[in-house]
C-alpha angles and dihedrals in degrees: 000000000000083000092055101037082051094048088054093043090057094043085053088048088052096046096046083052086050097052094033084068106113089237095076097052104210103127093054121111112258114223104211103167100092095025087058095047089044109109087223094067116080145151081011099307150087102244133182132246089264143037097274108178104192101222121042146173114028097343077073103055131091097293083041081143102053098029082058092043091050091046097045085046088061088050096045087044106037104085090150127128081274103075094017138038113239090206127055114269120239113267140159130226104215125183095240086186091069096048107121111233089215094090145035121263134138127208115198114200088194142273098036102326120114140137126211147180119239126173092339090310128110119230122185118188129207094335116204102179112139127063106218139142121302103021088045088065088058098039129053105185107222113241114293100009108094094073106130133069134196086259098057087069125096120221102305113207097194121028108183121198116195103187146355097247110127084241090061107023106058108187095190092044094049089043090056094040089049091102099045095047123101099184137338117207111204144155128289108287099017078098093076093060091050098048080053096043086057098258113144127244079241093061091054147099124155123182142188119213118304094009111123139189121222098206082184097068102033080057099249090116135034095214136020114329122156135159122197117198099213124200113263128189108244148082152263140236134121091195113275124057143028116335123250097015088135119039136242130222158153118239132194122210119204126192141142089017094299141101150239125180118192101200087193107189128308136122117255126289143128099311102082088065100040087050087054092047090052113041101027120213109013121202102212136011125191103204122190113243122160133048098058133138135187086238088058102039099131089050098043137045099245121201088265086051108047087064088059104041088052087053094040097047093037100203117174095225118034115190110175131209148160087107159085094041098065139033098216097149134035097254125109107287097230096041096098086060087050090044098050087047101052080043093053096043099042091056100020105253122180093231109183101213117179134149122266108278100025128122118241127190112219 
């Protein structure tokens, strides 16, 4: 009896060790104040514009547990040529240091992570650059992919975060970037996670839909600079905790009379249209593309949506991402690139396609 009680006292130990790493966030201090006065939290939750189940189709129906376990036990199990590439992707190493400020490019360094140049400033999104314990046990980087570190990026004047999933909120890679950051802009709650992870009040700006942040008249630009956070479809949880207590989002940045917009991750619905009607011709969309099932339509931009969501947003220029790093979903792990492609070719869609690491003009 002593030799068990003393086993499970040093797995809870052990545990305890585990959920106390930074990465996982549970013991920072959760602002509520503005969370709990936003309209978009209610019945104790962040929700979406529309009713968004997260499973859907046959994993909802009366075996939903089995039908979930059997379907988490194909993910866990299927390691073949269809979910991952049994030879290194093409990629390009590209001194981002020397990049000049005086002109628009983006580099991906695949899934959702990108940095670009707009109107002279640097903006990195949803960086996942580090490969460190826990998230390395999550995400398994294809060949050739994993070819940039926090320390390959130059200053960056605007890090924006879209959402807390391990795929998109890095802790090692924003604990390594914290020095070289001038501001991250980010989604009620994700705050929190900064101020823990050692990033000052000063460095941050968290919004709620809708809300926007003119960098131009709080002096941290001397022209137009705004950023929007837009509403998105989708979900939140780190891994521990009650669901949708920080919230998700797009966001568009305007400066210099041109526009991004992040698409940040979400399945299809009436926003696409609503952010055309608002903000007119926009210069460049990332789009999420990759990493979608039937069960989880409404969360993620399946293959039949994505078509939908490019015609109703109109952007001139459409790059996709949320691929060809991880295998997060069952499909073939190259059919995003083939989708975007039938999609761009049908209706005549200027889709900027480069491999990770190279520099494209937009």
């Amino acid at each position: 009896m002593l030799i068990i009680i003393s086993v499970l006292l040093l797995l809870a130990g052990v545990g305890v060790a585990i959920l106390s790493h930074p990465a996982f966030g549970l013991w920072r201090h959760v602002s509520t104040e503005r969370i709990q006065a936003s309209p978009n939290y209610y019945d104790g939750m962040f929700q979406n514009q529309e009713p968004t189940p997260q499973f859907t189709g046959d994993i909802n129906g009366p075996d939903a547990k089995h039908r979930r376990w059997k379907m988490l036990k194909r993910f866990m199990a299927d390691k073949d040529s269809v979910r991952i590439p049994q030879t290194p992707i093409e990629a390009v190493k590209t001194d981002l240091k020397a990049l000049p400020t005086d002109s628009d490019w983006m580099v991906w360094f695949g899934h959702s992570s990108y940095l670009f140049c707009l109107g002279g400033k640097r903006f990195l999104v949803d960086p996942v650059l580090k490969p460190e314990f826990p998230s390395s046990l999550m995400l398994k980087a294809f060949p050739g992919t994993d070819i940039y570190r926090p320390e390959d990026l130059p200053p960056i004047d605007v890090l924006i975060v879209t959402h807390e999933h391990w795929d998109h909120m890095d802790y090692a890679t924003l604990r390594n970037l914290r020095e070289r950051v001038k501001k991250v802009v980010c989604p009620l709650g994700i705050a929190d996670y900064l101020r823990y992870w050692r990033y000052s009040d000063e460095q941050i700006v968290e919004l709620d839909w809708y809300d926007s942040f003119d960098f131009e008249r709080s002096g941290l630009s001397t022209f137009d600079l705004y950023v929007t956070c837009l509403p998105s479809r989708h979900f939140s949880n780190r891994l521990l905790g009650k669901r949708n207590q920080t919230l998700w989002a797009s966001f568009m940045v305007e400066s210099a009379g041109r526009k991004v917009y992040i698409g940040g991750d979400g399945g299809y619905d009436k926003r696409f249209s609503e952010i055309h009607e608002r903000f007119g011709a926009i210069d460049l969309a990332f789009l999420e593309n990759g990493q979608y099932n039937e069960n989880w339509r409404y969360i993620h931009t399946t293959p039949e949506d994505l078509e939908k969501v490019i015609l109703d947003l109109q952007a001139k220029q459409v790059f996709t991402v949320h691929h060809d790093k991880f295998a997060l979903s069952v499909h073939p792990w190259d059919e995003p690139d083939s989708v975007a492609h039938e999609i761009a070719v049908k209706h005549s869609i200027r889709l900027l396609d480069a491999p990770i690491g190279a520099v494209v003009h937009y």
